[in-house]
N, C-alpha and C positions, 0 to 999 in steps of 0.2 A: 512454508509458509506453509510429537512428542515434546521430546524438546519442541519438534516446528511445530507441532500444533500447540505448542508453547503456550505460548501468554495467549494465544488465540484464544482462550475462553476461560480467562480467569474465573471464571462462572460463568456459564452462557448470556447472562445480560448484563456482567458487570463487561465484559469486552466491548459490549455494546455501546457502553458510553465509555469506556476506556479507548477505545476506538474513535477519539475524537479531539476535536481539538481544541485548546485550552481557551476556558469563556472567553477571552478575546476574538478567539475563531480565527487567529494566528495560521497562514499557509506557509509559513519558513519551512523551508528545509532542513530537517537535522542530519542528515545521513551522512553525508560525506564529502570533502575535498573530489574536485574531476578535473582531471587536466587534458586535454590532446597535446598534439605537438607543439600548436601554439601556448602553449600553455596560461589559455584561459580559464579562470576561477570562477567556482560557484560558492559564493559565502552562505551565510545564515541572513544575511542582511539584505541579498539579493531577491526580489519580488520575483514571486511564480504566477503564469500563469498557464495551465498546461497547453498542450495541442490537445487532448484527447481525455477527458476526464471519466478516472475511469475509479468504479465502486466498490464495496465490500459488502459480502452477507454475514448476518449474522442470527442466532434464535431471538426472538419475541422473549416475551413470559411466557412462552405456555408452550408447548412440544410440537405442537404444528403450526406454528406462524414463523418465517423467518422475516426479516426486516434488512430492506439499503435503506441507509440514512444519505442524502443529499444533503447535507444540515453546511459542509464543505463550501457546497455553493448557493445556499441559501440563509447567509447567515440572520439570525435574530435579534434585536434589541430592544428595549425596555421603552422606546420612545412614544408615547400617549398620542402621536396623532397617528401611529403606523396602527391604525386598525382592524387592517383590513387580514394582518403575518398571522394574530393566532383570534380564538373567541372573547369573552371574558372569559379569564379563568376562576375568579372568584366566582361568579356566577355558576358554574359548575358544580362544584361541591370538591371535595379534595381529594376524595379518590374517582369520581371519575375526569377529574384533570388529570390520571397519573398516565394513559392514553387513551386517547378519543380518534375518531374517524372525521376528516376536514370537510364540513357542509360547502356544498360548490362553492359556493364566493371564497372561502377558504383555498378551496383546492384550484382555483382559479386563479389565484393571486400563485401560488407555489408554482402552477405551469408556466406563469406567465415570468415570473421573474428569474426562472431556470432554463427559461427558453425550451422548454418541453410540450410537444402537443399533444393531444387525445388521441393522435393519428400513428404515433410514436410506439416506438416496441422497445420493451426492457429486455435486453439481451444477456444471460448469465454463464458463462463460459469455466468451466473448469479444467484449465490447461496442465491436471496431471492426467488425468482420464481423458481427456481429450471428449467431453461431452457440453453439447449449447444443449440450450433450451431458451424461448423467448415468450413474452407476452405480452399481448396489447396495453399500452396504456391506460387505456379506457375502460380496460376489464378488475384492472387493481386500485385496493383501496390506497388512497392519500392518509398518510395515519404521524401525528403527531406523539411523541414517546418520551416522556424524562428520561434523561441520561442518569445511566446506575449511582453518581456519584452527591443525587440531590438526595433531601430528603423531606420528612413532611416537616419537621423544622423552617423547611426555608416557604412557608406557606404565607400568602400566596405567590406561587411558584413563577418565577421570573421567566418571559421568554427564551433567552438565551441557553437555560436549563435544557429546552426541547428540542428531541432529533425529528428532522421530518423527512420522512420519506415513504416508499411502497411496501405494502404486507405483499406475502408469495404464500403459500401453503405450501407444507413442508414436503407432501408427497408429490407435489410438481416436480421436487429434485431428488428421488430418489436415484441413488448411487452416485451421486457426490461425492466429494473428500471430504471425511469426518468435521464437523465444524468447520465445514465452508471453506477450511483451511488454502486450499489452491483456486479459490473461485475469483474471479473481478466481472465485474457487471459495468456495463454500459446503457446508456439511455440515446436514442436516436431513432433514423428512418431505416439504416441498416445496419448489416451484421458488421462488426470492422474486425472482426476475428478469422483469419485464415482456416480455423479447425484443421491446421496441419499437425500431427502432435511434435510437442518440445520436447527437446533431449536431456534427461539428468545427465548432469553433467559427472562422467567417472574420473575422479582424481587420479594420477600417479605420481606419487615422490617422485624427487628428479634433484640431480647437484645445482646447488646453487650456481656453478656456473655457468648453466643452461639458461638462464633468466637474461631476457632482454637486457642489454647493455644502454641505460638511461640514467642520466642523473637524475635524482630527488631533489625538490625545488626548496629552497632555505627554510619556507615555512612549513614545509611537511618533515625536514631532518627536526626541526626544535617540538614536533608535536612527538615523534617515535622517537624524540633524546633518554637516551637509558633503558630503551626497550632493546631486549637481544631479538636476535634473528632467529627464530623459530626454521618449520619445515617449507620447503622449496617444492611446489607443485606445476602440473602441466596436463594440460588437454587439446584434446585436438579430435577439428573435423576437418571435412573438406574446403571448407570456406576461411578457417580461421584457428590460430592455434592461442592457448589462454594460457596464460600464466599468474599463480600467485606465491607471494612472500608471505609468510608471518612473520610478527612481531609478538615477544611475551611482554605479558606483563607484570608485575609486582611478585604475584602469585606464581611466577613462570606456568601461565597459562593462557592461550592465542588470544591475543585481545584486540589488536589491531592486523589488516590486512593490507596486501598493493597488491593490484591486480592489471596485468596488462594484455592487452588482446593484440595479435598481428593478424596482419594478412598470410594467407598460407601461400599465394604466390609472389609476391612484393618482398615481404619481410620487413613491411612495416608498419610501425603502431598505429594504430587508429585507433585505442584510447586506454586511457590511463585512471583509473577509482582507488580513490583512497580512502580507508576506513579506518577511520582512528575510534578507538575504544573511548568512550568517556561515561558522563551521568545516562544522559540518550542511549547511545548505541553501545553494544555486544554482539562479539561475532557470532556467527550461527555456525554451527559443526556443518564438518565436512557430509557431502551424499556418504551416504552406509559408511559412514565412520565408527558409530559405534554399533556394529553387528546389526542395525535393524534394516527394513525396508525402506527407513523414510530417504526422500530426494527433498534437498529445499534449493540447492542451485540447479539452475534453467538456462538454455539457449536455443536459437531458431527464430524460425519465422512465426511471431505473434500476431500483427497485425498486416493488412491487407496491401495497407498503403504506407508503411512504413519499413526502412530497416531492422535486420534481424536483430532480436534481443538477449540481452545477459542479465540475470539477475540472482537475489540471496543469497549473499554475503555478510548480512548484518542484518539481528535484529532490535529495532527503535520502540523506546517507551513513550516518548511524547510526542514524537513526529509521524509520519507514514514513510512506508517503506517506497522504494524507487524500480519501476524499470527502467535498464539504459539499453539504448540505441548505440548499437554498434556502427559506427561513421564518423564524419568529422563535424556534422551539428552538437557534438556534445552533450546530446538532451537525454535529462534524466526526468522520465514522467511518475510524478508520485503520487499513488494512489492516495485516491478522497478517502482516506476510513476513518471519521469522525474520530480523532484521537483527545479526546479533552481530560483533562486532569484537574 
């Protein structure tokens, strides 16, 4: 999260509204089947609401403004007596509707209905370098932004079009991961990041039959029907040993994945992700798979008050991607990054 800084910036501000999600403002899940033992299902159909919602950075237009969009949880619409969400924008003129800065009754109404105060700090964490930085609420602009995929065609410019969220200047983060790439941001009264650092996870091939002894449930055999068995891998810490499958596909090239985690003293499963390749999702290459430095899979202790986490194993075009919680709540938190298409 090369390849990983992937589509992270299909152009620095088209990710920006790539990074969002479709004018509906749809929060489905696309990422993946989750089972535990009980083997409870997460669909596409199933309503999200997270525990902890948690943000993406991205560039502005201009080289030193980065921008979080809240747009996730503040969605927009077109309706004539909602007044109060953006300005006139006809009244503006067309480019400077393309972004403007929220006049308090603006920025009032966005604090108020995202449940955010003046008193609140924007916390930006980047858990490959293991570096925060925070800033008052009060001190950052409230900035409304068309999303890269309008254009002055659709003028004038429909609410829904707009991401809103905080400008940061770009030398507040210096030494970051290259285009924000490992960054998540959070809005609140405290930090919920351990700043403990998270461990790239290092692969080792392993026989297949070293892999957790589970059956696959009916609807995950008919989703990987006709895909061969790829390579069989394994990690391990003190807490927890990981395992994954591949699966090829068409191309005989990993498209799908299963991933199972144990307890390293029990030896047993505490949860079970499945990744099936489709329109959405494509798997992400293995950490230093192909000779470079990049890590995109993660594990450890992320958050303060929560179970330790695993994630990046896939990455999603029209959804946001997922931290899971290792335990038996099953909960997979997926990041708010305006993904709209």
């Amino acid at each position: 999260m090369n390849i990983k800084k992937y589509t992270i910036v299909l152009a620095s501000f088209l990710i920006l509204s790539c990074n969002n999600k479709q004018e509906t403002k749809s929060n489905k899940p696309h990422l993946a089947k989750t089972t535990t033992e009980n083997d409870s299902i997460l669909t596409e159909e199933t309503p999200r609401k997270e525990s902890i919602n948690l943000f993406t950075v991205t560039y502005k237009d201009s080289s030193n403004v980065a921008f979080v969009s809240l747009s996730d949880i503040y969605p927009l619409n077109d309706n004539a007596s909602d007044t109060l969400a953006l300005p006139n924008i006809e009244k503006m003129g067309k480019q400077a509707a393309k972004s403007f800065t929220l006049e308090p009754k603006y920025r009032n109404r966005f604090l108020s209905k995202t449940n955010i105060s003046e008193n609140d700090s924007l916390f930006v964490y980047d858990y490959s370098k293991n570096k925060l930085a925070s800033f008052a609420v009060k001190s950052l602009k409230a900035t409304a932004l068309l999303n890269g995929y309008s254009s002055e065609e659709d003028w004038p410019y429909p609410k829904y079009y707009y991401m809103i969220g905080f400008e940061i200047n770009t030398q507040s983060l210096n030494g970051f991961s290259n285009y924000y790439a490992d960054v998540l941001v959070y809005v609140g009264k405290e930090n919920p990041f351990t700043k403990q650092q998270l461990t790239p996870m290092l692969w080792k091939k392993v026989s297949i039959k070293e892999y957790p002894s589970k059956s696959i449930k009916k609807e995950d055999l008919a989703d990987l029907k006709n895909k061969p068995l790829g390579n069989t891998y394994a990690y391990k810490t003190d807490s927890f040993e990981y395992f994954l499958q591949e699966y090829l596909n068409n191309l005989k090239e990993v498209g799908s994945r299963r991933l199972i985690v144990i307890d390293s003293k029990t030896k047993k499963i505490i949860i079970e992700k499945m990744f099936i390749e489709g329109e959405s999702l494509s798997a992400a290459p293995l950490n230093y798979q192909n000779g470079d430095n990049v890590a995109i899979q993660y594990t450890g202790k992320l958050f303060k008050n929560k179970p330790p986490v695993v994630f990046g194993f896939a990455y999603e075009s029209f959804g946001c991607s997922a931290i899971s919680l290792i335990d038996k709540s099953n909960e997979d938190i997926y990041i708010q990054c305006d993904n709209r298409h």
